[in-house]
C-alpha positions in Angstrom: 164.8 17.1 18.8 163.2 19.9 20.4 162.3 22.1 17.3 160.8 18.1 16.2 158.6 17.8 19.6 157.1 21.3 19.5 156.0 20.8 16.5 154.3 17.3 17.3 152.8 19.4 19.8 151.5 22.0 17.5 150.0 19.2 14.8 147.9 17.9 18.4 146.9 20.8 19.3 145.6 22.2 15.8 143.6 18.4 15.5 141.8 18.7 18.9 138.5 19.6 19.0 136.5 20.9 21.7 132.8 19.0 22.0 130.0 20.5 23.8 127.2 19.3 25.1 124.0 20.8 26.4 120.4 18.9 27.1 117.8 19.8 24.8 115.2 17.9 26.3 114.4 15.7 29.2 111.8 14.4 31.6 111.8 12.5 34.5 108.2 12.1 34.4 107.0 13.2 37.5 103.8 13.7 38.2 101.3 14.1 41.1 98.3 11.8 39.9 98.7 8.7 37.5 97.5 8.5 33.7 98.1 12.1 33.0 99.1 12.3 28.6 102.4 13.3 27.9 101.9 16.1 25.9 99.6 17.7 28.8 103.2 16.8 31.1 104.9 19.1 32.2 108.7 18.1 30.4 111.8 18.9 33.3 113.4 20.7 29.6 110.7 21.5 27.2 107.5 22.4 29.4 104.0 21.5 28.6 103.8 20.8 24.9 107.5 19.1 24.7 105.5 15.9 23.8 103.5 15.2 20.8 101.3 12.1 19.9 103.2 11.5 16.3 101.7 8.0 15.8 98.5 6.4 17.5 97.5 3.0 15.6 94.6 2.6 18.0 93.3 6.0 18.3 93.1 8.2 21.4 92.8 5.3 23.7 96.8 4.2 24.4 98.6 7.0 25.8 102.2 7.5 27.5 100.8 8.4 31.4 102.6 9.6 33.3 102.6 7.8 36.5 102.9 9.0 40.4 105.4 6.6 40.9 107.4 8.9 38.6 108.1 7.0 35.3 105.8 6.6 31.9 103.9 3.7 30.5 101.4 2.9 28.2 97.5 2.7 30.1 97.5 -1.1 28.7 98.6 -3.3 26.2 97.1 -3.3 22.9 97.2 -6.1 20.6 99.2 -5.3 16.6 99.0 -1.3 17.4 101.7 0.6 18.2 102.4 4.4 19.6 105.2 7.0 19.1 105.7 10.3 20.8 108.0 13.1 19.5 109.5 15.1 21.8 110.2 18.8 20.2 113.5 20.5 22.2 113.6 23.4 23.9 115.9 25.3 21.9 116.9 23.9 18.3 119.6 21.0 18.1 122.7 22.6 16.9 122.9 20.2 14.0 122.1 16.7 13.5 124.8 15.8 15.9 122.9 14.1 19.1 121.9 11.2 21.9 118.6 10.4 22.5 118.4 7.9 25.2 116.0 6.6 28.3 116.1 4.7 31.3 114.3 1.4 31.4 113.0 1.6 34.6 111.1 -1.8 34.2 111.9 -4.1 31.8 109.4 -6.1 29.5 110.1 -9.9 30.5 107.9 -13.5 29.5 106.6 -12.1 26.6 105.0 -14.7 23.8 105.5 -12.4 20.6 107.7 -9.5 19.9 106.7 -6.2 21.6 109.2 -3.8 21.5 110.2 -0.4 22.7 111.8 1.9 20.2 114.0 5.3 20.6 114.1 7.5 17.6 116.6 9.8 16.1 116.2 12.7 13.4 112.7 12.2 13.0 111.7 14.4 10.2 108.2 12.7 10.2 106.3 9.1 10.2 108.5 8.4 6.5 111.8 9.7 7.1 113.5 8.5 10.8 116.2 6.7 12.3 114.8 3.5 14.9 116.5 2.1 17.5 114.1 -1.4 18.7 114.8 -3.7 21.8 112.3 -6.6 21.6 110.1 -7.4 24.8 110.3 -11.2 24.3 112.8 -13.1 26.7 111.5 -16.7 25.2 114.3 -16.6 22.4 116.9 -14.1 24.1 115.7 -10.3 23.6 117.0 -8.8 20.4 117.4 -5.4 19.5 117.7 -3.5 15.5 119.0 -0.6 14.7 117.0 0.5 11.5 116.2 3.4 8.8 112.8 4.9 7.6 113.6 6.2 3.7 110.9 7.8 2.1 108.6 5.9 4.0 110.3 2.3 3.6 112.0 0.9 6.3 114.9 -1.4 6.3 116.9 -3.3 9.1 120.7 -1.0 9.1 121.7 -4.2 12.0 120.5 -6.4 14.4 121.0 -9.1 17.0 118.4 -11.8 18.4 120.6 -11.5 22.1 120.8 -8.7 24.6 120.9 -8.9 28.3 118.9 -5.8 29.8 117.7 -4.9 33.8 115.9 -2.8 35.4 117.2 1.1 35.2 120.0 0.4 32.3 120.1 2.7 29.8 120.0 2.5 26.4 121.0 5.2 24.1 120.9 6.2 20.3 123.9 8.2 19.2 124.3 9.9 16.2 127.3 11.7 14.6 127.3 12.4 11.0 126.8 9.6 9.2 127.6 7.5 12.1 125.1 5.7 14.5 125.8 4.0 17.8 123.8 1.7 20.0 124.9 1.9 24.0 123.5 0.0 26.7 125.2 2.0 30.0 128.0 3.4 28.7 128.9 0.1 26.9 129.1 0.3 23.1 126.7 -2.7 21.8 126.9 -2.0 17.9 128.2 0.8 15.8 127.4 1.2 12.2 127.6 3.7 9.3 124.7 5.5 7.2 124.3 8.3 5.5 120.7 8.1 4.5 119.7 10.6 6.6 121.1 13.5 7.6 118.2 16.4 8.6 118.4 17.0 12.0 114.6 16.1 12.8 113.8 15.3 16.9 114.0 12.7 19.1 111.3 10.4 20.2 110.1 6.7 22.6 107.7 4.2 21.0 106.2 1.2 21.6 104.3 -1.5 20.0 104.4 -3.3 16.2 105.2 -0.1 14.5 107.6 -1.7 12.1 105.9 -5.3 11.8 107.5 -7.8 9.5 110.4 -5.7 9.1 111.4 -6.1 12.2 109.2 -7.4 15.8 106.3 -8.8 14.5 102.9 -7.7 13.4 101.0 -9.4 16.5 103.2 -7.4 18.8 101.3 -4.9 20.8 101.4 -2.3 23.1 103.2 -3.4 26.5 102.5 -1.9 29.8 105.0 -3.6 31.8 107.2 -1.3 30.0 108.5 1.5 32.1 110.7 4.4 31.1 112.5 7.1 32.8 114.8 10.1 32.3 113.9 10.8 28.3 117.1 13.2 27.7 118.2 14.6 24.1 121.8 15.5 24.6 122.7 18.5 21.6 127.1 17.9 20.6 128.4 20.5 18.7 132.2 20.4 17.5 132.3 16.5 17.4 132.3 16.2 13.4 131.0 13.2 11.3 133.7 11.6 10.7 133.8 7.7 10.2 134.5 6.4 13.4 133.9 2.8 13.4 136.7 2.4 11.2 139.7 0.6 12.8 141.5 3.7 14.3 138.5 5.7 14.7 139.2 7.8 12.2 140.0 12.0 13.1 141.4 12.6 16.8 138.0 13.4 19.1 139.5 16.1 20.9 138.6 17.1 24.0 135.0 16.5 25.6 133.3 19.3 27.6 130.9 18.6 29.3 128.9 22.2 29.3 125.2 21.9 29.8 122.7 24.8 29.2 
């Protein structure tokens, strides 16, 4: 019985795997004056330059500002445009392995159309990205979709016309391998599996009609009463891509450390 046990041990110990974490990027914003552009911020990981306008429908005109009261939004809402910004991390993600999530420091409510606020994952550029969407419309009970830019098509992975938000939840992207994960907190809302992408790319916040009648709607615009907060990319290394919203969870997770650097 005892030779039995130690080896029971051994066969646990050889399957754990030790899971690291370190921040790549993050901002909380702050600022001294109001409507200063994000790529001009200064990033709290990442310093000036963390930030770049990927996408501007409208032009130079909508920005991310940076307010004094310490959080971003747009400097108005702008009818069927949309805008994305890319943030680049400090040091290079590890491997394709990370979280990109944000505080919702105010939360779009009473809106008549769809306008949304995305997070993005493994942006290799405007035709190759993952999108995580939470709709601004409270008429019909906020939705969220969790989709895919291929090749410069995109395509609903999942989604849900329900999801209660307030003010300061946050709502993450996680990606592992081929498996993606939706959190609101440190609640699990959805978790799917694709392998369509699998660069490693950067992390990034949107807003606005950016994927129109593929998901939101094409007269969705820009919202101000939007507010984010605490923009963090979280690098994993050791964690695998294993399939692991199979019943079971697929291969032991091992241990996670939480080392930060």
């Amino acid at each position: 019985m005892r030779h039995l046990l130690l080896t029971l041990i051994v066969i646990l110990l050889a399957s754990v795997v030790i899971i690291a974490s370190t921040v790549r990027g993050q901002d909380s914003f702050t600022e001294a004056g109001d409507n200063t552009a994000s790529p001009s911020h200064n990033a709290d990981v990442g310093g000036v330059g963390a930030w770049v306008e990927a996408v501007d429908s409208a032009g130079t005109i909508i920005i991310f500002a940076i307010a004094s009261t310490d959080y971003a939004a747009p400097t108005g809402g702008t009818n069927t445009a949309h805008v994305i910004h890319t943030m680049t991390p400090a040091t290079s993600f590890s491997s394709a392995d990370y979280d990109v999530s944000v505080k919702l420091r105010v939360v779009s409510t009473g809106q008549v159309d769809k306008d949304p606020i995305f997070l993005f994952g493994r942006w290799t550029d405007t035709s190759n990205h993952y999108v995580l969407g939470i709709d601004g419309d409270s008429g019909a009970g906020r939705g969220w979709a969790l989709l895919k830019v291929v090749s410069g098509t995109p395509s609903i992975i999942e989604s849900a016309s329900t999801l209660t938000l307030a003010t300061n939840d946050v709502i993450k992207l996680s990606m592992r391998g081929d498996t993606l994960k939706f959190y609101v907190n440190s609640t699990l809302i959805h978790c799917e599996v694709d392998a369509s992408l699998s660069s490693t790319g950067i992390g990034g916040l949107g807003q606005g009609n950016y994927l129109g009648s593929t998901w939101g709607s094409t007269t969705a615009d820009v919202n101000a009463f939007w507010a984010s907060d605490d923009f963090t990319m979280t690098d994993f290394t050791g964690e695998g891509g294993d399939d692991n919203c199979a019943a079971g969870g697929g291969a032991p997770r091992g241990l996670l450390m939480g080392i930060s650097g």
